[in-house]
Every structure is written in structure tokens, then in C-alpha cells.
C-alpha positions in Angstrom: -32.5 -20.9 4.5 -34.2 -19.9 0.9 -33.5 -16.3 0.1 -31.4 -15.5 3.0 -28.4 -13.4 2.2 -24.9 -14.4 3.3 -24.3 -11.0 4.2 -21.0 -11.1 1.5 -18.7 -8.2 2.5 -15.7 -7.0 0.0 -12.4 -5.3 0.4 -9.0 -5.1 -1.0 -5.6 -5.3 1.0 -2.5 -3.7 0.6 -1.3 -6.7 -1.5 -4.2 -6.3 -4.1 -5.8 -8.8 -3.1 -9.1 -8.8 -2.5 -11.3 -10.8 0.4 -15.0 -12.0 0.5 -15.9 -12.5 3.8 -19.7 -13.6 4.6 -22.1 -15.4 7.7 -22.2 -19.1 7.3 -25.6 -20.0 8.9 -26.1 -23.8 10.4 -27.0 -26.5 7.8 -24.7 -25.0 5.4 -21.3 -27.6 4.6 -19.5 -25.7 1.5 -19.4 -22.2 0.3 -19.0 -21.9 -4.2 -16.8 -19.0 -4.8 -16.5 -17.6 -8.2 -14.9 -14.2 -8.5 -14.8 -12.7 -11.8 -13.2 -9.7 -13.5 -15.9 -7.5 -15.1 -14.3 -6.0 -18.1 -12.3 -8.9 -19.6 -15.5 -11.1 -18.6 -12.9 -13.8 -17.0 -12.7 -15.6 -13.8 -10.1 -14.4 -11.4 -9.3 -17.6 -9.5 -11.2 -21.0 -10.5 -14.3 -22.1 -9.1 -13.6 -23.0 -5.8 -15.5 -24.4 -2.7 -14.4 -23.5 0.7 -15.5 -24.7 4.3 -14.9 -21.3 6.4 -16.5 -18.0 5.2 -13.7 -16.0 3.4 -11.4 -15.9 0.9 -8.6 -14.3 -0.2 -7.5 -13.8 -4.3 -3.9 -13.9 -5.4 -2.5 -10.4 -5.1 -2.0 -7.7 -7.7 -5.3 -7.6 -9.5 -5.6 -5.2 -12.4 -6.7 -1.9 -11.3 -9.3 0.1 -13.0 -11.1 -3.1 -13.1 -14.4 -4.2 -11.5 -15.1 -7.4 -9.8 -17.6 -10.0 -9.2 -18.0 -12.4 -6.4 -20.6 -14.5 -6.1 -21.0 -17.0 -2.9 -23.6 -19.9 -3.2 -24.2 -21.9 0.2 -24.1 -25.3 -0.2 -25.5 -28.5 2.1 -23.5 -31.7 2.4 -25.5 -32.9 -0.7 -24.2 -30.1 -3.1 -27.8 -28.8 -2.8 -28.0 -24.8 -3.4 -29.3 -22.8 0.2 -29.0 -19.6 -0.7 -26.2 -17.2 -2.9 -25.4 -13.7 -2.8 -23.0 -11.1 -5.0 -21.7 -7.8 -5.0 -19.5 -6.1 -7.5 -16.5 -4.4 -6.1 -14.2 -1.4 -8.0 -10.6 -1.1 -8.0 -9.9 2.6 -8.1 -6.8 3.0 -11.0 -4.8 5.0 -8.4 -5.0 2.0 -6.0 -0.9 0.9 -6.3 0.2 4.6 -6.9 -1.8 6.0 -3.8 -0.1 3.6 -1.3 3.7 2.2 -0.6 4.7 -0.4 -3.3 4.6 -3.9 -2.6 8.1 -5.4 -1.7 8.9 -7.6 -4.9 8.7 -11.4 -4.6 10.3 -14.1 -6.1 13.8 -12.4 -6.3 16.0 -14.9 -7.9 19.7 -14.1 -9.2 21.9 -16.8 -11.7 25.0 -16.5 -12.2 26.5 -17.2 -15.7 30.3 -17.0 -15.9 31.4 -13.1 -14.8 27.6 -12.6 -15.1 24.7 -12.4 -12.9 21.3 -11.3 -13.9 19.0 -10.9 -11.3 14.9 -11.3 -11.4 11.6 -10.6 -9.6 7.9 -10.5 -9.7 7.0 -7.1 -11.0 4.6 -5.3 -8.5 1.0 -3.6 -9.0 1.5 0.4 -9.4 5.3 0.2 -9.7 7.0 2.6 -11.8 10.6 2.1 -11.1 12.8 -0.7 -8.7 16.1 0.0 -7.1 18.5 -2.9 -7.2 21.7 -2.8 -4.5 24.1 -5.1 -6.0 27.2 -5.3 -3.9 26.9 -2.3 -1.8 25.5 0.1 -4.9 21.9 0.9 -6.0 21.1 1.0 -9.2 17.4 2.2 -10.4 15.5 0.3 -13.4 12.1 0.1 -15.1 12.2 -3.6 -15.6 12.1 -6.6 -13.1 15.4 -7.7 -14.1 19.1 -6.3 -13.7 22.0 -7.7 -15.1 25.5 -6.7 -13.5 28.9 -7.8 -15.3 32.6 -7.7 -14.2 32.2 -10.5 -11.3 35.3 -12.0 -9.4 35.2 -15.7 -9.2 35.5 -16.6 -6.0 33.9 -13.0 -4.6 30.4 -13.0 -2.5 28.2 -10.0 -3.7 25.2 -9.3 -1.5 21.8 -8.4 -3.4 17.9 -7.0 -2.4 15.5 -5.2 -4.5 12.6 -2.4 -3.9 10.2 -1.4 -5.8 9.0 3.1 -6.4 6.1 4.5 -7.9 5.8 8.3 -8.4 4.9 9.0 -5.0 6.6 6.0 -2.7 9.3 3.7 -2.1 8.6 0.2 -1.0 10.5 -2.2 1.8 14.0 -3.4 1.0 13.1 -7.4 -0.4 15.1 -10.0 1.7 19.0 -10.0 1.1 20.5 -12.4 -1.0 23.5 -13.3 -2.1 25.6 -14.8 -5.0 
């Protein structure tokens, strides 16, 4: 195989996430992935070694940032074929110029009267809406606090996330 490139292809998804897909030619058993962010000279996800030929990063990368992946074909020995690379930007309107993620992770806890409610911030967002028993309430932060509950009383919660341009999906409903 000696200098024969992988033929590495890069793009970003909606999420921020960003895939390295490439041709996995006969001999080879692993691919060596190492994706790294440009400007604070860290890796993005660890060193990893995969059997397919892509992979997909966690979402919400930085924008405004470029990226490095490197692929290195590997035989069943751990003996290096062939690599390839290709640096990929992340224009800093990325988030802004598209439809907010919906947030993730959108916990509420209860404490007493009390119930704060929590999520993942999201890429590009500017603003969230939080409907909290029937009423939306916008905020800045990914967390909402709401006093004056009624022991005994189900309230139904979801959250969305704005930028200056869009507003995302409605996250699943919950409820307290």
C-alpha cells in the first residue's frame, strides 16, 4: 500500500460534529484517528482506532476554529500502511447561520416549592425559551429556576434554544 492515500473526506453536521470518512483498501485491519483542534493545539477526541472508515466527533465544536484529522492505516500487526490528513475550518457563523440545536440533557429537581431546571447549552445559541406549566419564559442561561410550586401539583416542562436568526425544536416534555 506505501504512499497510497485513504482518500480522507471532511464535513460538519448540523450537530457540529464533524465526520472523516475515507477508502479502506484490503490488508488494512485498524484505522488511527487523531483529530486535533488547530488553535488551542489540543486533541479533540483521544486517539482512537476504529475498524470501519468513518468517524464521527462529539457535537458542538468551537467555531472559528480549524481542525486536523489525521488517519493512519494499520495491519493486524500495528504496522503503519499508509496515512493521510486534511485540515478542515469551521466558519464562526456556523451555529448562527442554521436552526439551533434542540438542548440535551434537560433535567429538572425539585427542592421544596422549588424547581430549577437544567440543560446542555447549545453551539450558536443566544437565548432559550423555557415553558414551565403552560408559560414560556426566555433566558440567556441553561438553567431556569421557577418558585411558588403546589405540593401535590404536576407541572409539565421542555426547553428550546434561539439565536439571532432561528428558533430550535421544542426538547422532549418533561414533567415534575
Amino acid at each position: 500500500m506505501g504512499n497510497t492515500k485513504l482518500n480522507l473526506q471532511l464535513r460538519f453536521n448540523d450537530n457540529g460534529s464533524l465526520t472523516a470518512t475515507w477508502t479502506k483498501y484490503a490488508g488494512v485491519a485498524k484505522t488511527q484517528v487523531e483529530i486535533y483542534d488547530q488553535k488551542d493545539k489540543v486533541m479533540v477526541e483521544p486517539v482512537l482506532k476504529v475498524d470501519g472508515n468513518s468517524f464521527t466527533t462529539h457535537g458542538n465544536l468551537k467555531t472559528n476554529r480549524k481542525y486536523k484529522v489525521v488517519i493512519i492505516a494499520l495491519d493486524a500487526t500495528g504496522r503503519r500502511l499508509s496515512d493521510d490528513g486534511q485540515e478542515i475550518l469551521m466558519p464562526s457563523d456556523f451555529y448562527t447561520s442554521r436552526v439551533p440545536n434542540t438542548p440535551e440533557n434537560v433535567k429538572a429537581t425539585v427542592s421544596g416549592s422549588t424547581v430549577t431546571i437544567t440543560f446542555d447549552e447549545v453551539q450558536g445559541a443566544s437565548k432559550y425559551d423555557v415553558e414551565f406549566a403552560g408559560k414560556i419564559t426566555e433566558v440567556s442561561i441553561n438553567r431556569f429556576v421557577q418558585n411558588g410550586l403546589i405540593l401535590g401539583n404536576t407541572y409539565s416542562f421542555r426547553v428550546r434554544a434561539k439565536n439571532t436568526r432561528f428558533t430550535g425544536a421544542w426538547s422532549a416534555l418533561g414533567s415534575v
